[in-house]
N, CA, C and O of each residue as an XYZ file, in Angstrom:
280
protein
N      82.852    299.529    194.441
C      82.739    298.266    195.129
C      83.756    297.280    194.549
O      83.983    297.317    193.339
N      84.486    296.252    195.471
C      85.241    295.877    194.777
C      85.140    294.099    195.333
O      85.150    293.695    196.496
N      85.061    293.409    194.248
C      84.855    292.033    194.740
C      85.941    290.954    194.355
O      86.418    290.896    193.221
N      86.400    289.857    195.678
C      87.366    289.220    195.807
C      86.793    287.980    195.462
O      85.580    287.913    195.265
N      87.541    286.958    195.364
C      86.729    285.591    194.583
C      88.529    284.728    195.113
O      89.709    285.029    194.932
N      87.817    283.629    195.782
C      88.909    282.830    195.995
C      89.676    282.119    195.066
O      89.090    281.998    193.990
N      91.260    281.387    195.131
C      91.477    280.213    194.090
C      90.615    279.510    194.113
O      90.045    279.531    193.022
N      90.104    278.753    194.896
C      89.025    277.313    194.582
C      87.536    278.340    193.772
O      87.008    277.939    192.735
N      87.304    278.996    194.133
C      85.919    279.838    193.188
C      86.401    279.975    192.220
O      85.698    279.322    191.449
N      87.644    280.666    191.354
C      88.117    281.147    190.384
C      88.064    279.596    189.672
O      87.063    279.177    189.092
N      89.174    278.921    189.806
C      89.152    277.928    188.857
C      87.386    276.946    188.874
O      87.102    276.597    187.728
N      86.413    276.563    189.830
C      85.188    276.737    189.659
C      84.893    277.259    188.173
O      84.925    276.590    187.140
N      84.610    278.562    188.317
C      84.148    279.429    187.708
C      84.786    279.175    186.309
O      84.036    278.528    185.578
N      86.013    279.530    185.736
C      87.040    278.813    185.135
C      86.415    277.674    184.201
O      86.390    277.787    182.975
N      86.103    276.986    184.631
C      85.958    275.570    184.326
C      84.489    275.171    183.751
O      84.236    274.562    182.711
N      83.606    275.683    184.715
C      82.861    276.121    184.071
C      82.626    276.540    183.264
O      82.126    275.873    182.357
N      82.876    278.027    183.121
C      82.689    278.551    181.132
C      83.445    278.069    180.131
O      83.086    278.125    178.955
N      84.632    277.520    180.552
C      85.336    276.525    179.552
C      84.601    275.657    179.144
O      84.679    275.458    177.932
N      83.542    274.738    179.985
C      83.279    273.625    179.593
C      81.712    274.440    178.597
O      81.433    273.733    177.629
N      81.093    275.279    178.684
C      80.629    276.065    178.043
C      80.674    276.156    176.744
O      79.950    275.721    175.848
N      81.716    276.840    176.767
C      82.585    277.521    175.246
C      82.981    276.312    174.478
O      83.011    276.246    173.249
N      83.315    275.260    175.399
C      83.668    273.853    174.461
C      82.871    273.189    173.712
O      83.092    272.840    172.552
N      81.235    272.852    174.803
C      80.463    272.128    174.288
C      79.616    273.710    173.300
O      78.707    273.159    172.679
N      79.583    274.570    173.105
C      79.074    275.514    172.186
C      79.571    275.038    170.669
O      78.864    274.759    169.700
N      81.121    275.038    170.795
C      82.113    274.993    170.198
C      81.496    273.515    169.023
O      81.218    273.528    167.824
N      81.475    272.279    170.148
C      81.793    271.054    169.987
C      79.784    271.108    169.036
O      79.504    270.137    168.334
N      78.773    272.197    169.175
C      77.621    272.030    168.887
C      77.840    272.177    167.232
O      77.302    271.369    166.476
N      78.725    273.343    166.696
C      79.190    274.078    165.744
C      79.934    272.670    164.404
O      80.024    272.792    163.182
N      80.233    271.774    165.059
C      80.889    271.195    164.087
C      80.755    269.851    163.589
O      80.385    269.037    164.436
N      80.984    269.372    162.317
C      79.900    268.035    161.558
C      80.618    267.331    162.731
O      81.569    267.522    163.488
N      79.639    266.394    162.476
C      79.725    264.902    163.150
C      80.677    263.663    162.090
O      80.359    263.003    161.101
N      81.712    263.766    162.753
C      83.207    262.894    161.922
C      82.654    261.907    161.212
O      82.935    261.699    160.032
N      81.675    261.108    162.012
C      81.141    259.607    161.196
C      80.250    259.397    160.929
O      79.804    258.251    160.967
N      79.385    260.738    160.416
C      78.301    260.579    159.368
C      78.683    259.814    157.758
O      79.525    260.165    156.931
N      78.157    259.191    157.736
C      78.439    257.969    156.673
C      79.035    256.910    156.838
O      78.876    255.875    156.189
N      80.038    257.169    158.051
C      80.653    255.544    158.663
C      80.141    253.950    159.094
O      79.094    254.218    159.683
N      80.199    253.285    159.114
C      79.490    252.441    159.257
C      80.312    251.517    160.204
O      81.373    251.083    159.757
N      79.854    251.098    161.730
C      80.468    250.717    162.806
C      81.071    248.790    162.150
O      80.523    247.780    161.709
N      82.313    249.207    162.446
C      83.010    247.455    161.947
C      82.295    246.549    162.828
O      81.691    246.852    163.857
N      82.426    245.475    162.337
C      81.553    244.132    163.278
C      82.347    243.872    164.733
O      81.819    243.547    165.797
N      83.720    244.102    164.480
C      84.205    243.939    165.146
C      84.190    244.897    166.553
O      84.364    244.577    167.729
N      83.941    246.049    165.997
C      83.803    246.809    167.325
C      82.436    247.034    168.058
O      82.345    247.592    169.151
N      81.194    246.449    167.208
C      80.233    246.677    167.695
C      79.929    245.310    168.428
O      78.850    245.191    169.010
N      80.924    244.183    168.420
C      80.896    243.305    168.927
C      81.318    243.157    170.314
O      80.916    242.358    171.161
N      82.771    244.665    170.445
C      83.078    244.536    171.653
C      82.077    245.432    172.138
O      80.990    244.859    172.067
N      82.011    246.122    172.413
C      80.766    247.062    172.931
C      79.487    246.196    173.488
O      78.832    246.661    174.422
N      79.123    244.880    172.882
C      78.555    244.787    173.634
C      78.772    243.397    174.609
O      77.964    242.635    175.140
N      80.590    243.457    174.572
C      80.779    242.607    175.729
C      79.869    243.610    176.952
O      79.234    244.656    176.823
N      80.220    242.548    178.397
C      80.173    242.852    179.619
C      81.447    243.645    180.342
O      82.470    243.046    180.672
N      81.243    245.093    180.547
C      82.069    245.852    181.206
C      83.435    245.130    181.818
O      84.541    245.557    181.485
N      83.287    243.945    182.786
C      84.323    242.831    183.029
C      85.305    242.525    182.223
O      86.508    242.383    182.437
N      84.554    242.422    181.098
C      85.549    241.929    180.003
C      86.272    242.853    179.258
O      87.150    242.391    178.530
N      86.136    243.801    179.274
C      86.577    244.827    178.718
C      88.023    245.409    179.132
O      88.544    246.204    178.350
N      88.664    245.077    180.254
C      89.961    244.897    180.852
C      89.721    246.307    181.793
O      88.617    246.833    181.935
N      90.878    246.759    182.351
C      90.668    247.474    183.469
C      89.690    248.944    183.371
O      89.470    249.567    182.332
N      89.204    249.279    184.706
C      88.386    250.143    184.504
C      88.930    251.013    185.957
O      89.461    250.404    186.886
N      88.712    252.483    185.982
C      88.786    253.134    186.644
C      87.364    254.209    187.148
O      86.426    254.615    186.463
N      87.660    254.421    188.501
C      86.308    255.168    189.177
C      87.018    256.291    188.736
O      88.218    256.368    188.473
N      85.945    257.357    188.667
C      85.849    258.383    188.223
C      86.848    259.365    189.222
O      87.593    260.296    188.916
N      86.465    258.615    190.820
C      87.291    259.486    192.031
C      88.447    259.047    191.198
O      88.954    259.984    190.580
N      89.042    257.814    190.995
C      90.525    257.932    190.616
C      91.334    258.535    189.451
O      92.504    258.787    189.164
N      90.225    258.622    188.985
C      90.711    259.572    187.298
C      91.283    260.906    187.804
O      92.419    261.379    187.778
N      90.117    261.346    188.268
C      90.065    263.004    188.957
C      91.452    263.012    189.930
O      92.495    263.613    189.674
N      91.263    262.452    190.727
C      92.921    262.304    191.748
C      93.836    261.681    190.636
O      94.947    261.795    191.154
N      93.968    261.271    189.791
C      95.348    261.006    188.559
C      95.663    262.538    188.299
O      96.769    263.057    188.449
N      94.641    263.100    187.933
C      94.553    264.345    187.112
C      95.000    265.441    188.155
O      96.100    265.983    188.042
N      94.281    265.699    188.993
C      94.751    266.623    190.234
C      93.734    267.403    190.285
O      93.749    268.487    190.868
N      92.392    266.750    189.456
C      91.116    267.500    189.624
C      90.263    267.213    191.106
O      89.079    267.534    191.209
N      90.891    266.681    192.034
C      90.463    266.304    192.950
C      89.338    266.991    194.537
O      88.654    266.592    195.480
N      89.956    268.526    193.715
C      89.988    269.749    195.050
C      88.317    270.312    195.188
O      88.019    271.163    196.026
């Protein structure tokens, strides 16, 4: 038996177990800023209002930058 799988299924599929193997990957290893301690300064911006924070992009436009669009 022999089975065919389209480009758009393949990279699907693709992408999928990548993102898999990454976050497996990403489970495996310390956490960078255990012991860090967040500056005033940045925990200050964080909790501006999104507005203020200067430009922001929708997610559709990221994906169409990227050419993840399909």
């Amino acid at each position: 038996m022999t089975a065919t799988i389209n480009r758009r299924d393949l990279k699907i599929v693709v992408r999928e177990l990548m993102q898999e193997v990454l976050w497996e990957l990403e489970q495996q290893l310390p956490d960078p800023d255990t012991g860090e301690e967040l500056r005033p300064e940045i925990a200050e911006y964080l909790r501006l209002p999104a507005e203020q924070k200067g430009a922001h992009h929708s997610l559709d436009d990221v994906k169409r930058e990227l050419g993840l669009d399909e």
